[in-house]
N, C-alpha and C positions, 0 to 999 in steps of 0.2 A: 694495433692488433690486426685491421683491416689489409693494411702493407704487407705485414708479416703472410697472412693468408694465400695471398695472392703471389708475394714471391716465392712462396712453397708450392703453390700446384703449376706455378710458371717451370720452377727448375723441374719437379716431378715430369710433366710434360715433355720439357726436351729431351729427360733422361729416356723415358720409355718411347719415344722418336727414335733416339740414338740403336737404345736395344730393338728395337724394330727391324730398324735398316742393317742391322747385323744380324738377323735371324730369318730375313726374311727366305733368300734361298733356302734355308732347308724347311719351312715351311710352304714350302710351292707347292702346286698338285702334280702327280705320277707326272713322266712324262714317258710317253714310247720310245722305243731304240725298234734299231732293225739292221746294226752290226754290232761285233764285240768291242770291247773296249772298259774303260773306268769312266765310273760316271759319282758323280758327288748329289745325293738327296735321291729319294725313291723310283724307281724307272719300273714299265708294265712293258712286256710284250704279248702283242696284240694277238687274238686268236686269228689261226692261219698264219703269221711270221717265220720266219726262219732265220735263229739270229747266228751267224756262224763265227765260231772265236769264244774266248772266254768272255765273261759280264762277270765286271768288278762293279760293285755299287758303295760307297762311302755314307755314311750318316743317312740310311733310309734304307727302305725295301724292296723286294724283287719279285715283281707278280709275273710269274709264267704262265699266261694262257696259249701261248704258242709252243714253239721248239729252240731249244738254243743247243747247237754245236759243239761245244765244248763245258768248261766249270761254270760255274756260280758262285763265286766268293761275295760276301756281304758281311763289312765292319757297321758293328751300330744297327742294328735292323733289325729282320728275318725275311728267311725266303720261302714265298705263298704259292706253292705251285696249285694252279686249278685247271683241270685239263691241259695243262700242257707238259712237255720230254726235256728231260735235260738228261743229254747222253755222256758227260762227265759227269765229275764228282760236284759234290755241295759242300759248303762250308760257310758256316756262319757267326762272327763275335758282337755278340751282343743280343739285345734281343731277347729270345726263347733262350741261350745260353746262361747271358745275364741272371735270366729268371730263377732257371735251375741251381744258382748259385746264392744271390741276392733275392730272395724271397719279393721282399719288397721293393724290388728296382720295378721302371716303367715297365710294360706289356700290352702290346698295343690289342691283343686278342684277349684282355680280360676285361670281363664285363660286369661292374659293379653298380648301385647308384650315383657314386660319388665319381666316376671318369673313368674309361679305360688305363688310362695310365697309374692309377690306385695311388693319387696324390693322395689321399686321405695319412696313406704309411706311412709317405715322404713326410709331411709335415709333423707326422707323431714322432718318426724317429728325431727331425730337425727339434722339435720343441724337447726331448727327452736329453740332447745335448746340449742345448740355452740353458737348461735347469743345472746340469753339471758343470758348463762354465761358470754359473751364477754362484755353486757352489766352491767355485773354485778362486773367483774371482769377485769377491761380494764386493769388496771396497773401488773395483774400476765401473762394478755395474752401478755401484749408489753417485759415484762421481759423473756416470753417464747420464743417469735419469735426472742429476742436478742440472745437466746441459741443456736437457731439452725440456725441462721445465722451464729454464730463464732464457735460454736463446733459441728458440727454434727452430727459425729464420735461419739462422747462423750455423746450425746443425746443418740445414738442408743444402748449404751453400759450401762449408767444409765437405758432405758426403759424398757433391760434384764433383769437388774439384779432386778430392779421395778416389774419385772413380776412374776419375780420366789421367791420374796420373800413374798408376798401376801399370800401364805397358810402358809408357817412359821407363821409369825406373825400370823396369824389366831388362830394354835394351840399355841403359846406361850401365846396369852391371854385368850386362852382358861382353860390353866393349872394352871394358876394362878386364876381361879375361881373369885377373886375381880375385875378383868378386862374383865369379859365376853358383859357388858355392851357395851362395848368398841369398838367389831366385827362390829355391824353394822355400827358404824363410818364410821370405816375401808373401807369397802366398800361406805359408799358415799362419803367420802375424793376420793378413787379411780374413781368413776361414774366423780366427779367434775373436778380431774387432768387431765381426758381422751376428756371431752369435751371442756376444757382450752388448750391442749396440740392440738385438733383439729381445735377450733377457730384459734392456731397460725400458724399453719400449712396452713390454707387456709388463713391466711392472706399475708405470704410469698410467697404463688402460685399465689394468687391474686394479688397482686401488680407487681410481677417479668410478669406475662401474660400480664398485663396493661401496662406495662413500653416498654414491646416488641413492643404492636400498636402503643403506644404514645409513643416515645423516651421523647419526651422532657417532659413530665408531668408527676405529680404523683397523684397516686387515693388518695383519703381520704379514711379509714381506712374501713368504713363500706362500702364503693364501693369496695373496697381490699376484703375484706372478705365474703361477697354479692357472687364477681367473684369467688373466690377460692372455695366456698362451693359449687356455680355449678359446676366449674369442676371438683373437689372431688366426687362430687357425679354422676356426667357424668363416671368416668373412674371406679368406686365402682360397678356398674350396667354390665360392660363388663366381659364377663363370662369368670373364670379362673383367671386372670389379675386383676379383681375388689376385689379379696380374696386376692391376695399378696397386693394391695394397701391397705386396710383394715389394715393388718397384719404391715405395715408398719407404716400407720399412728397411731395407736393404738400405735406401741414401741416406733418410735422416737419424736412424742409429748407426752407421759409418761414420757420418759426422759427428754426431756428438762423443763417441768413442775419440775421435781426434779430438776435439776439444779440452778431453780429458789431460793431455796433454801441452795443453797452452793457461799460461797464466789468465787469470779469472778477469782479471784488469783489460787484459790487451784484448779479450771477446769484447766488454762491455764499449769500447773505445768510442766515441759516438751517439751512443744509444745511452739512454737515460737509466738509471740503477735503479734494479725492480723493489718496488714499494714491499717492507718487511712489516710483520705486525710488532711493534712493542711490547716486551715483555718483563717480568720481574714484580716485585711490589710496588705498590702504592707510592706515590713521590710526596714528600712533608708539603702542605701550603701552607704558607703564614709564615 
């Protein structure tokens, strides 16, 4: 049990490494410009600047405390003019646009307890679809939470390797030109596994939290599930902490959703077969 533990927040670990180092540019701080151009993650021009030419900004914001020349285009953003001229036009997707559209899309200017970016909605809508895949999908999510009950080790190690092979496959059907069709699959086979691998995950939280008040009784499934998705999404909300749970639930219900998939035999291969209780009547002695 001790092995199992420890190669689960091993891989956990590299995984949220990996997503690190791929997110990290656009989580950089502002940087200044002082000509036009396209810039990728949020850029400020500084009071007293003169930026002359258009400013494209990619995945981030546009502080004008100065003057800039020409437009303002910003995908993914908004643009924050505070004392400063923009003597073209503005235009921006995402963002404040998003907002007005997507109620509950991020916002980096709304201010609530729970985050500017009003993760609380994000996660209600995410749990509001678990619940309909689960309802959709009951017999892949019970075959799920069988995975990570008995392997889940094995879950965290199929979710890796689930993770990393997503752009493979991507460009493999890409190369092949008759299979381009294909990619968008891809991805919502992935969307489906990820909220199946969730559903089962919070049904395992859920019932084991139930089981702790009520020893003697067991929840029915959608009360299991109900529970576990509130406090999936209670502990997803705690900052710092709420990004490795994420990262966690995201690998190891990926995996066990693959699993679901592999005969039950070829998991156990190595690994000793988990201890069942014995059931039935009474056996004759004598």
């Amino acid at each position: 049990m001790i092995a199992r533990l420890v190669t689960l927040f091993a891989l956990v670990g590299a995984f949220a490494a990996a997503v690190a180092l791929s997110t990290a540019t656009a989580q950089a701080a502002p940087r200044s410009v002082y000509h036009g151009g396209t810039y990728f993650g949020s850029v400020v021009v500084e009071p007293g600047q003169v930026v002359d030419g258009d400013l494209n900004v990619i995945f981030g914001n546009a502080e004008i405390m100065g003057a800039v020349n020409g437009d303002v285009n910003v995908v993914g953003g908004n643009i924050d003019v505070r004392g400063g001229t923009i003597s073209g036009q503005t235009h921006a997707i995402g963002g404040a646009v998003t907002q007005s559209i997507v109620p509950w899309a991020p916002n980096e200017n709304f201010s609530t307890p729970y985050a500017q970016d009003q993760r609380l909605w994000w996660r209600i809508a995410w749990d509001v679809v678990a619940l309909v895949v689960f309802l959709i999908f009951p017999v892949r999510t019970r075959m799920a939470l069988d995975r990570l009950e008995q392997h889940p080790g094995i879950s965290t190690a199929a979710g890796l390797v689930g993770w990393i092979a997503v752009i493979p496959l991507m460009v493999l059907l890409a190369v092949t030109v008759l299979l381009i069709p294909l990619i968008p699959l891809e991805f919502v086979l992935l969307a489906v596994a990820l909220f199946i691998g969730h559903a089962a995950l919070a049904l395992l939280i859920g019932r084991r939290f139930y089981e702790l008040i009520q020893p003697n009784t067991t929840p029915s499934p959608l009360v299991a599930l109900v529970l576990g998705l509130v406090l999936l999404t209670a502990s997803e909300l705690v900052p710092v902490v709420g990004v490795l749970v994420m990262l966690l639930v995201a690998l190891v219900g990926l995996g066990a959703v693959i699993l679901t998939f592999v005969p039950d035999g070829a998991q156990s291969a190595g690994f000793p077969p988990p201890r069942r209780d014995v059931g039935g009547p009474p056996m004759p002695v004598g």
